[in-house]
N, C-alpha and C positions, 0 to 999 in steps of 0.2 A: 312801345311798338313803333318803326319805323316803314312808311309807307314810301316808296318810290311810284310816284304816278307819271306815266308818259304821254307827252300833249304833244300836236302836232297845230302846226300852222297852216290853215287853209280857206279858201274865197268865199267870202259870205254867201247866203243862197240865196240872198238877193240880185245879187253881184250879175253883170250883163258876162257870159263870158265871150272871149273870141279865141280862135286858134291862132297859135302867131307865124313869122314870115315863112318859121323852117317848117309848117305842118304839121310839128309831132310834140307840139307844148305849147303850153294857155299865154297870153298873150297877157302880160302882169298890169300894163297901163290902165289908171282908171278902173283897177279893182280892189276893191276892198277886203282885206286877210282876217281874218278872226281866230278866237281859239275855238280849233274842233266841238262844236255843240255835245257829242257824245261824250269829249274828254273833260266836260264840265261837269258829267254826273260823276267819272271818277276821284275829280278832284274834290267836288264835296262829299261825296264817300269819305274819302282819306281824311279832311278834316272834321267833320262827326266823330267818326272814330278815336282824333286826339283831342280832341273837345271832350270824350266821355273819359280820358283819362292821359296820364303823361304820354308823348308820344313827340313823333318828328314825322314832316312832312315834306319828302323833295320830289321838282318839279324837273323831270329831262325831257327834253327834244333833240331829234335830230333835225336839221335842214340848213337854211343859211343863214346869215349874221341877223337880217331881218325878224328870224324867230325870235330873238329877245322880245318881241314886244308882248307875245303869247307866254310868256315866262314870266314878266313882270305882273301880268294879268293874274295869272296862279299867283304870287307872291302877295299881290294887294289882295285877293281874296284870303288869304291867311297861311297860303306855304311857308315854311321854315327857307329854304334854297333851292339856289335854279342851276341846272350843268344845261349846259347845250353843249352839245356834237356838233361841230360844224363844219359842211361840205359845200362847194358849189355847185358839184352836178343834182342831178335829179334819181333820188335812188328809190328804186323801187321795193318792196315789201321783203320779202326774203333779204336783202342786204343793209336794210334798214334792223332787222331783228336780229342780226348779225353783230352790228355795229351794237347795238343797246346789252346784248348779251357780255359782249367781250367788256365794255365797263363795268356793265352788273357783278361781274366775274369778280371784280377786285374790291367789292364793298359789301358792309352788312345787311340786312333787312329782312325785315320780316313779312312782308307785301310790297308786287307789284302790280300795280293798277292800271287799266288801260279802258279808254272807252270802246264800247264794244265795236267801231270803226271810225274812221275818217270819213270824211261827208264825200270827199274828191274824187277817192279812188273806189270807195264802197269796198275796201280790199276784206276786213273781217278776219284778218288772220295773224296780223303782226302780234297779237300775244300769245296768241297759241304756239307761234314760233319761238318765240322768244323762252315758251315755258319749255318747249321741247330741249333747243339749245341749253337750258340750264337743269335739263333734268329735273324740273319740278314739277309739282301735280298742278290743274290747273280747273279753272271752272268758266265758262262764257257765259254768255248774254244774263247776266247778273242784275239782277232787281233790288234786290237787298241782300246784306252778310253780317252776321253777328261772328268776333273772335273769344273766345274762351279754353283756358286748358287747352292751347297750342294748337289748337282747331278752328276753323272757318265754316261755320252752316251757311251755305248759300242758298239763297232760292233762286230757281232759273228760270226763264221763260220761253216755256213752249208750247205746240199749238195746242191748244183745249186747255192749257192748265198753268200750272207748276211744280216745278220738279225741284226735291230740296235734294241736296248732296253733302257731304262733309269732306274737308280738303286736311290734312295737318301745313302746318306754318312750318318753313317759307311753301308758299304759293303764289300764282299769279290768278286775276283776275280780271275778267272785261266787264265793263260796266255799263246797263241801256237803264234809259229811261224809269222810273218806279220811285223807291222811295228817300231816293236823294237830289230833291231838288236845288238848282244852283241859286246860290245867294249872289248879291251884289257887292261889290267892293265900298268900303265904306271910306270917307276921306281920308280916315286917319290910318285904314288901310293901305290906302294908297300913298300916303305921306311913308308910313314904314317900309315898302316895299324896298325904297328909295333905295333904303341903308341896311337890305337883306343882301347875304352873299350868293352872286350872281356868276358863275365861272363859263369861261367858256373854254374848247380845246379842240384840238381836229381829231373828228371820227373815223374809227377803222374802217374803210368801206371798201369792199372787196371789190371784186365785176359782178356787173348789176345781172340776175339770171332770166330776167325777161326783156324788151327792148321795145319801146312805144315806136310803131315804125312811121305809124301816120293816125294823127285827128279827124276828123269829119263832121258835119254840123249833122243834126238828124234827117232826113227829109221833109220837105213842107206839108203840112196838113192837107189834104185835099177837099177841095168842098164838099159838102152832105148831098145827097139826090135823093128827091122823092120819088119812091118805082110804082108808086101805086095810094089807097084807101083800103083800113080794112081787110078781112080777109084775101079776096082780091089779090092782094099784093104780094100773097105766101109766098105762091109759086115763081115769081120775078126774084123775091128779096133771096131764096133758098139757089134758085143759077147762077146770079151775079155773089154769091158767097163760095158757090164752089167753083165757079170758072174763073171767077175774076179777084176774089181773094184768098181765094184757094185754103180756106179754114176748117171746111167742112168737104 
């Protein structure tokens, strides 16, 4: 079975961020890039999977040249190969699934994997898109999936429960948190990564269908005010809620 899992490069959540000079993009200096926390559950997905039997494991991105270093990461934990897409602008979700489509278009595979979002953009959609682009069936926010008999039992998660569904192969997948926790890279993982094939090429990227026109910091927290003790206070706390925060 062959797994195409797609990772993306983005700022740690520790990471201080800032808006930069032009207002409408993160300010790179002194921030620390990671591989996507979600795309780590599907990258170990994809290798359980060839762990439980023959299989291939490859690792795409799209972004800029910088992305190798979230590629090489998938490779030391146990990817077979890494393609990057590479562009300089800044693309957004729908042309991002565009660009992974038109390559998917010309290769084989049996799954594509995606974590079920990007920390950055909280988009939640670039596999959906990407299954629609390729006409294939698809399943989100995925816990676990067993393959058998050219079928995918997924379990999903939603609110009160879970919800199992069956997909036929090829399918895509997004994958949250559950029962594939990410491993660590072992030395000798990382020594092999070295001398895995890593290709890169320029992605198709169309015009971007949405346009970040401006950033903005949140607003500052406002101090706490005590209206009162005790009952007392109902009637203070319930006008200052509907005149002045206007909630109720």
């Amino acid at each position: 079975m062959k797994s195409v899992v797609c990772v993306k490069r983005v700022p740690d959540t520790e990471a201080r961020i800032r808006i930069g000079d032009d207002g409408r993009s993160v300010d790179p200096s002194g921030v620390k890039f990671i591989l996507n926390p979600y795309d780590e559950f599907a990258v170990e997905a994809a290798l359980k999977h060839k762990e439980a039997g023959e299989g291939e494991v490859v690792v795409l991105s799209v972004g800029s040249a910088e992305s190798v270093d979230v590629l090489r990461t998938s490779l030391a934990l146990g990817a077979d190969e890494a393609l990057l897409l590479t562009t300089t602008q800044s693309a957004e979700g729908l042309a991002v699934a565009e660009a992974i489509a038109a390559e998917l278009k010309e290769r084989k595979f049996d799954l594509i994997l995606f974590g079920m979002k990007a920390i950055d953009d909280d988009l939640q959609a670039v596999g959906a898109m990407v299954a629609e682009l390729l006409d294939l069936p698809s399943a989100t926010v995925v816990t676990e999936f067993s393959v058998e008999d050219g079928k995918v039992t997924a379990h999903r998660e939603i609110e009160g429960g879970t919800e199992v569904v069956e997909v036929p192969l090829p399918c895509v997948l997004t994958i949250t948190k559950g029962a594939y926790e990410p491993r660590y890279a072992s030395l000798k993982g990382i020594m092999a990564a070295k001398r895995k094939p890593l290709t890169e090429k320029e992605a198709h990227l169309g015009l971007s269908h949405t346009i970040e026109s401006a950033l903005e910091y949140p607003p500052e927290r406002q101090a706490g005010r005590i209206v009162g003790e005790g009952s007392d206070a109902v009637p203070e706390l319930v006008r200052l809620l509907r005149e002045e925060a206007n909630v109720i």
